[in-house]
N, C-alpha and C positions, 0 to 999 in steps of 0.2 A: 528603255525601261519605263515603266508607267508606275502609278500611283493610285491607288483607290482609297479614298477613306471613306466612310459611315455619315451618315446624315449630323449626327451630333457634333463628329468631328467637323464637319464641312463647318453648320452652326458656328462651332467656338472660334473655327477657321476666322468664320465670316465677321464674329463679336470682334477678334483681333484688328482684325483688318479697318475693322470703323475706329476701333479706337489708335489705332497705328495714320491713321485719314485724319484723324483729328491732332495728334499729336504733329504731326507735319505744317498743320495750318497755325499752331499755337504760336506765341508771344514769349522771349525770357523768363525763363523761373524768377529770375530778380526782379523782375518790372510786375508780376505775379504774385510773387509772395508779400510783398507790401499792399496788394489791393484787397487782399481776403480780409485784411482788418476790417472795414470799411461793410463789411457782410454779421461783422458779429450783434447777438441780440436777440432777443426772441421776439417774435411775430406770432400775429393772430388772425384768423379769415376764416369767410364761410363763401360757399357756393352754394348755388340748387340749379337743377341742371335736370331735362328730361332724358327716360333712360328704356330699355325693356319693360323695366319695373313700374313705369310710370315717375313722379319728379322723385327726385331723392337729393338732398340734404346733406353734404360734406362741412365739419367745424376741422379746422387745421389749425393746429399749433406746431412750430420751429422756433429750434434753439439754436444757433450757430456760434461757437463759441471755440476758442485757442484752444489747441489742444499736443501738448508737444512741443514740437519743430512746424506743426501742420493744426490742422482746426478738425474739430467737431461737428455731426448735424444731428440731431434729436428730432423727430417729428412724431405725432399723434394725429391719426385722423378717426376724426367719429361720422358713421357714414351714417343716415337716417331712412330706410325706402317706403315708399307710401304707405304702405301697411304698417309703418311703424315701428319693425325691424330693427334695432340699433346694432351695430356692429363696431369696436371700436381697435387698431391697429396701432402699437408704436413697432420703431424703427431707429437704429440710432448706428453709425458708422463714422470713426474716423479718421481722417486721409494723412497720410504723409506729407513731406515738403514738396512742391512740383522736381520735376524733371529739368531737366534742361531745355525741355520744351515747353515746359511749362503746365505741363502733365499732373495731378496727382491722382495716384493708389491708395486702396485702404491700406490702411498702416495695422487694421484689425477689427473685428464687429465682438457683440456681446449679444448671447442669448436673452428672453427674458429672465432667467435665473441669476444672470451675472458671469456667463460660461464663455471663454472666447469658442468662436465662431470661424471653422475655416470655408473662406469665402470660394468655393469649387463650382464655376460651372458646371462639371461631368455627372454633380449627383443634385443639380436644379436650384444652384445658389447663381446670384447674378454675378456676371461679370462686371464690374464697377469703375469710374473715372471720374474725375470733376476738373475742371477750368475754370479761371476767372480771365475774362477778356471785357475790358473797359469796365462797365455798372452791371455786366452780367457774369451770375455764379451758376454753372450749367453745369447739372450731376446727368451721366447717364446710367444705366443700366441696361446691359444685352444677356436675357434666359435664354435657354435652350429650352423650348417645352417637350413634352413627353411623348409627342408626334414627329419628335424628328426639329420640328420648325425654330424660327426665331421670335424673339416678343424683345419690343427696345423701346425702352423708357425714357424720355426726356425731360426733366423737372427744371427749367430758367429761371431763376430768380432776378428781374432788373431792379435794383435801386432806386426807387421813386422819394419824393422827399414823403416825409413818415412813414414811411416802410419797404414795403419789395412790391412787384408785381410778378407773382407765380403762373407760370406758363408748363402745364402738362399736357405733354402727348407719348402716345401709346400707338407702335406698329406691331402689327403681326406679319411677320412675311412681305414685310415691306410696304401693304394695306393698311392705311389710319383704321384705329378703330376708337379712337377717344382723344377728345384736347379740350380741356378745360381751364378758363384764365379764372384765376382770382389777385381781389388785392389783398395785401395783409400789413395791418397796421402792425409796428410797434407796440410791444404789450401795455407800456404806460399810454399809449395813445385811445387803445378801445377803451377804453373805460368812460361811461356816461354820465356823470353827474348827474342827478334828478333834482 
């Protein structure tokens, strides 16, 4: 007997499958859920970074904070492109307790209006996970795009003293097409005194 499934199938196939690779390699939910404390706080940071567009300008703000049985992440990013474009994006999800692997899932997202959010890869919502493994808080996300493909988001957060060091990269099809590091202070930290 044979099996055929659709590109998109294969896709979600495929998102499980990293996240079932990942879940294999993880740590006790016990030894896990004690370290996300350690993540909570809101952070600040900017990038600029050359692009198609020529340099463009990312300000990033994250809030990480308890939420439940499980934590919160809140983020805004205001992208800037040389022509002076502004464009600005929040995002806010929050995960459950880990797994026994030490795993967790959203527990639920919220529209901007305040509307929960069912998180369906099949109609172009990401598939979601996050870890904590030692000083690193690593969120993925794996899309299905609209050509059949994959697109898989890595966002690291390590622990640096006064704040995080954030590490994004972006595959399409398994091809990098973006990794950009920033640091991000502590919010009571940027602040400059003149």
């Amino acid at each position: 007997m044979r099996f055929w499934c659709s590109g998109v199938a294969a896709g979600i196939l495929s998102g499980c499958l990293v996240v079932a690779g990942l879940m294999s390699q993880s740590e006790p939910a016990g030894a896990q859920s004690d370290r996300i404390s350690a993540f909570f706080g809101s952070y600040t940071g900017e990038v600029v970074f050359a692009s198609a567009h020529g340099l463009e300008k990312r300000d990033l703000d994250v809030t990480i904070q308890k939420e439940g049985r499980g934590f919160s992440i809140a983020w805004t990013t205001i992208s800037q492109r040389a022509r002076g474009k502004i464009k600005t994006k929040s995002h806010f999800v929050a995960f459950g307790p880990p797994d026994s692997t030490g795993i967790r899932l959203p527990a639920g997202s919220i529209d901007r209006f305040g509307a929960p959010v069912v998180l369906d890869p099949l109609k172009g919502r990401p598939l979601l996970s996050a870890e904590v493994r030692d000083v690193r808080l690593r969120i993925s996300a794996v899309v299905q795009t609209g050509d059949g493909g994959q697109e898989k988001q890595i966002y690291d957060r390590m622990l640096v003293p006064g704040g995080l060091d954030l590490t994004f990269s972006r595959t399409r099809d398994g091809s990098p097409v973006k990794t950009l590091r920033v640091k991000m202070k502590t919010k009571n930290q940027s602040v400059n005194p003149r």
